[in-house]
VORO-232431 format. One record per atom (N, C-alpha, C): atom name; chain; residue number from 1; x, z, y. Coordinates in steps of 0.1 Angstrom, whole numbers, padded with zeros to 4 digits. Example, Ala and Ser with C-alpha at 12.3 -4.5 7.8 and 13.67 -1.06 7.14 Angstrom:
+-------+-------+-------+-------+-------+-------+
| nukol | vexza | dokol |    c1 |    c3 |    c2 |
+-------+-------+-------+-------+-------+-------+
|     N |     A |     1 |  0132 |  0078 | -0057 |
|    CA |     A |     1 |  0123 |  0078 | -0045 |
|     C |     A |     1 |  0132 |  0078 | -0033 |
|     N |     A |     2 |  0128 |  0071 | -0022 |
|    CA |     A |     2 |  0137 |  0071 | -0011 |
|     C |     A |     2 |  0129 |  0079 |  0000 |
+-------+-------+-------+-------+-------+-------+
***
This chain:
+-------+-------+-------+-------+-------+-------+
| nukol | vexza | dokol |    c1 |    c3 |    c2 |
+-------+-------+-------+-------+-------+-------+
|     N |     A |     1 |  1140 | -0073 |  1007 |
|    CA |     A |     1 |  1141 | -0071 |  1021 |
|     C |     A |     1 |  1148 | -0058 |  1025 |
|     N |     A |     2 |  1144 | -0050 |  1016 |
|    CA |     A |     2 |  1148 | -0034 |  1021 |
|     C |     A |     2 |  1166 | -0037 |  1015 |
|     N |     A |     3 |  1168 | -0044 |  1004 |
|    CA |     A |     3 |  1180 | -0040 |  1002 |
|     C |     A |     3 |  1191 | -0049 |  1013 |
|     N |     A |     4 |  1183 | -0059 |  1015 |
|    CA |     A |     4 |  1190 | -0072 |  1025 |
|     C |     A |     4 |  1196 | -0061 |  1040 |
|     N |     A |     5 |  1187 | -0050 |  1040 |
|    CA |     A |     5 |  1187 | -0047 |  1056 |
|     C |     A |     5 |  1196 | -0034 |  1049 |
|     N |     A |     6 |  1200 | -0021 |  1046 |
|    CA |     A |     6 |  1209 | -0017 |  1036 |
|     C |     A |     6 |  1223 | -0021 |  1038 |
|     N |     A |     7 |  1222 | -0034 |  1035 |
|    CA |     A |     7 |  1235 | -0042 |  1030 |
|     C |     A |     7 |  1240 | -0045 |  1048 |
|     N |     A |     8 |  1229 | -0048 |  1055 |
|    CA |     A |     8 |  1235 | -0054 |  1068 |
|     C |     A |     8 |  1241 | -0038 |  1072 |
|     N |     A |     9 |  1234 | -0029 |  1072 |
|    CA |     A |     9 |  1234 | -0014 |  1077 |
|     C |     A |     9 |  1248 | -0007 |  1069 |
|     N |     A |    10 |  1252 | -0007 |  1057 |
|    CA |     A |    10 |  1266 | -0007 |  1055 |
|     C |     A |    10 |  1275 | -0014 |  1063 |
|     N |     A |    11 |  1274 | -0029 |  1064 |
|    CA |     A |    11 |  1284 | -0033 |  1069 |
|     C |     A |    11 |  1285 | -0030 |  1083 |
|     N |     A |    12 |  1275 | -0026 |  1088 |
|    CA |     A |    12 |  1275 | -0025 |  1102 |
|     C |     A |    12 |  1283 | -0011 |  1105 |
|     N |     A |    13 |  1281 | -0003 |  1097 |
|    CA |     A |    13 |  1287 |  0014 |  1098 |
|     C |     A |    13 |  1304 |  0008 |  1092 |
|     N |     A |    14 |  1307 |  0000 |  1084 |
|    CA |     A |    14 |  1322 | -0005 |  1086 |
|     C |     A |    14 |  1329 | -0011 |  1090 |
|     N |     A |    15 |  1322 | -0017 |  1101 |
|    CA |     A |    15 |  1326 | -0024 |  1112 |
|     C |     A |    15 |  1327 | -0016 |  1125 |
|     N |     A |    16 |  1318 | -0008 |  1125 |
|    CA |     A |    16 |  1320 |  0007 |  1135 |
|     C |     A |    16 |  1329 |  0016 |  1133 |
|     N |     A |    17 |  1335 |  0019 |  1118 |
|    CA |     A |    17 |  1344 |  0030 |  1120 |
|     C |     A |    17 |  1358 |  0018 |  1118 |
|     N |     A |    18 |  1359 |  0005 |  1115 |
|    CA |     A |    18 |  1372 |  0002 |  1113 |
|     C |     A |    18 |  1372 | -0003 |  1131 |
|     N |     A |    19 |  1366 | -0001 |  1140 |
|    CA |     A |    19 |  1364 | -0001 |  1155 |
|     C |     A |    19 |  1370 |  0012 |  1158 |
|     N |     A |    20 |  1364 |  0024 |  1152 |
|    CA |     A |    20 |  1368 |  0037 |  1164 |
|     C |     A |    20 |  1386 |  0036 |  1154 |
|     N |     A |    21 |  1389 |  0032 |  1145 |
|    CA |     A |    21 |  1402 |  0038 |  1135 |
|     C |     A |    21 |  1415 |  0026 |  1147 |
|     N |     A |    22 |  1409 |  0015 |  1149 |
|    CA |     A |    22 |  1416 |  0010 |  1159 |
|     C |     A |    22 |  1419 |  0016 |  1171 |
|     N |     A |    23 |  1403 |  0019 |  1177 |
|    CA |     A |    23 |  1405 |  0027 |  1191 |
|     C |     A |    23 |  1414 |  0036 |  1191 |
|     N |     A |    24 |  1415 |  0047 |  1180 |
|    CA |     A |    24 |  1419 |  0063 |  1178 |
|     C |     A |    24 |  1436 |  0058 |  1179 |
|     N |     A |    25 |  1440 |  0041 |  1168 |
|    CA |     A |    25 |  1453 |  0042 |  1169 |
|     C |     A |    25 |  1459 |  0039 |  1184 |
|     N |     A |    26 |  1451 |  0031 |  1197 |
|    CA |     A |    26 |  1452 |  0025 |  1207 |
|     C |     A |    26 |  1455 |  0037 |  1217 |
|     N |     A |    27 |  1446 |  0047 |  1213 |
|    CA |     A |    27 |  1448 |  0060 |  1222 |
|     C |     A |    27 |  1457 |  0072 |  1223 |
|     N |     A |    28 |  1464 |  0068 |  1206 |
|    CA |     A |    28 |  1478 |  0074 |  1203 |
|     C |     A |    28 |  1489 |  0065 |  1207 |
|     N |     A |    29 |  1488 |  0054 |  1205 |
|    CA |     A |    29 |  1498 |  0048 |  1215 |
|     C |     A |    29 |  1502 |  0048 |  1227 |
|     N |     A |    30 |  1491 |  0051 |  1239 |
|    CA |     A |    30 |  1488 |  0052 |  1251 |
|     C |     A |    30 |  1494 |  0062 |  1253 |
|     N |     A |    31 |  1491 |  0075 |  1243 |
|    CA |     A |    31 |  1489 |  0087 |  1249 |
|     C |     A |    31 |  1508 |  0091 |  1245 |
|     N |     A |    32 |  1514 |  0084 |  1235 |
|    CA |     A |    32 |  1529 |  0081 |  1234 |
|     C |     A |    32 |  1536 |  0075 |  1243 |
|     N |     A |    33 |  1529 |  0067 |  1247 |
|    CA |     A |    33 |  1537 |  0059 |  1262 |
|     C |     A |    33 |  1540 |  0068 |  1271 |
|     N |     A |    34 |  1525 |  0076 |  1274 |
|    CA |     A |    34 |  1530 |  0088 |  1288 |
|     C |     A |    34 |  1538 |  0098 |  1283 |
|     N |     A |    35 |  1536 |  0103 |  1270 |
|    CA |     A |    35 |  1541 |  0112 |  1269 |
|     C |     A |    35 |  1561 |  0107 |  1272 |
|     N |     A |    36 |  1564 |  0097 |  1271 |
|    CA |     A |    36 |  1581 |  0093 |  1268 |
|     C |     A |    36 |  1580 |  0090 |  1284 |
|     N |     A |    37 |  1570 |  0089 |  1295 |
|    CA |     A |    37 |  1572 |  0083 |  1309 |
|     C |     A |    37 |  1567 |  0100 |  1316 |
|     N |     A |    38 |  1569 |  0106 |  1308 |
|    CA |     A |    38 |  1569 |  0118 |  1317 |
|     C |     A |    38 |  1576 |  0126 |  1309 |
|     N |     A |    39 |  1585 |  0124 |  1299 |
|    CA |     A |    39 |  1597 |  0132 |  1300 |
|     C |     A |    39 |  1608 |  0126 |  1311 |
|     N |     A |    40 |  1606 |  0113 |  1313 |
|    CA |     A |    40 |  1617 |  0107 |  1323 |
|     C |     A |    40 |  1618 |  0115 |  1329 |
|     N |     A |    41 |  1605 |  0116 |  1337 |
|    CA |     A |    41 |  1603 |  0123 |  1352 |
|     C |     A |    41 |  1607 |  0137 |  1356 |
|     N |     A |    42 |  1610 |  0143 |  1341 |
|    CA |     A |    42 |  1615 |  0162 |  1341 |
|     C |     A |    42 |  1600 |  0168 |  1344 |
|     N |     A |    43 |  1592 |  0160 |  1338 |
|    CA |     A |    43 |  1579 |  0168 |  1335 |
|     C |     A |    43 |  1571 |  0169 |  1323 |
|     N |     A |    44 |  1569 |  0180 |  1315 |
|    CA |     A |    44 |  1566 |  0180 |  1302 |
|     C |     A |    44 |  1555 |  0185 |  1300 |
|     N |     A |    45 |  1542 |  0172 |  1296 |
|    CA |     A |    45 |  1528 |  0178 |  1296 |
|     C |     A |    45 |  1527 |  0179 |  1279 |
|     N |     A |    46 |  1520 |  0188 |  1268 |
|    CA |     A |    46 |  1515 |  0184 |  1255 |
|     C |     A |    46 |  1501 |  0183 |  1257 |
|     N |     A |    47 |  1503 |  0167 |  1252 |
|    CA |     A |    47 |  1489 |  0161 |  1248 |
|     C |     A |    47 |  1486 |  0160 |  1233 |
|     N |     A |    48 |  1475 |  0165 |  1227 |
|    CA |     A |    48 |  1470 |  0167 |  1218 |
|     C |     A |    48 |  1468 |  0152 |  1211 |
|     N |     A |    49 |  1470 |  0151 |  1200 |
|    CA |     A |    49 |  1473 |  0135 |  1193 |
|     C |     A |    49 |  1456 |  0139 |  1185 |
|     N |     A |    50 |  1447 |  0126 |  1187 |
|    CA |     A |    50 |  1436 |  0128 |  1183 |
|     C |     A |    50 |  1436 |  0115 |  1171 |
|     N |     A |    51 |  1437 |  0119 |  1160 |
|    CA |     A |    51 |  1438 |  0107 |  1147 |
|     C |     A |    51 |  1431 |  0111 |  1136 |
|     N |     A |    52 |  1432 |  0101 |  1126 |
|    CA |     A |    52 |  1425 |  0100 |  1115 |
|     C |     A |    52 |  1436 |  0101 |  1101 |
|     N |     A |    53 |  1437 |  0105 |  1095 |
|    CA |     A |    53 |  1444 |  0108 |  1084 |
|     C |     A |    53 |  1443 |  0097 |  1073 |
|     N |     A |    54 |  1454 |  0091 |  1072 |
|    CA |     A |    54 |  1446 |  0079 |  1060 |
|     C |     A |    54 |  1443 |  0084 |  1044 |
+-------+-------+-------+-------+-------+-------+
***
């Protein structure tokens, strides 16, 4: 029983981080979008790129 619940409790913590490794890539995307739609505009913000290192 104890190892049954363990085993669920692993999978559950690598199903949460292969979730935020997605999010983190979705928010570097996003955050690459604006950055290329506001150089259009002759306005230059730096946004800090928040990632995971493989």
């Amino acid at each position: 029983m104890v190892i049954q619940r363990l085993e669920m409790c692993i999978e559950m913590v690598k199903l949460v981080f292969e979730f935020f490794v997605v999010f983190v890539e979705a928010v570097g995307t996003v955050i690459s979008q604006n950055d290329s739609s506001l150089i259009d505009r002759n306005y230059d913000a730096t946004t800090p790129y928040i990632g995971l290192l493989p």
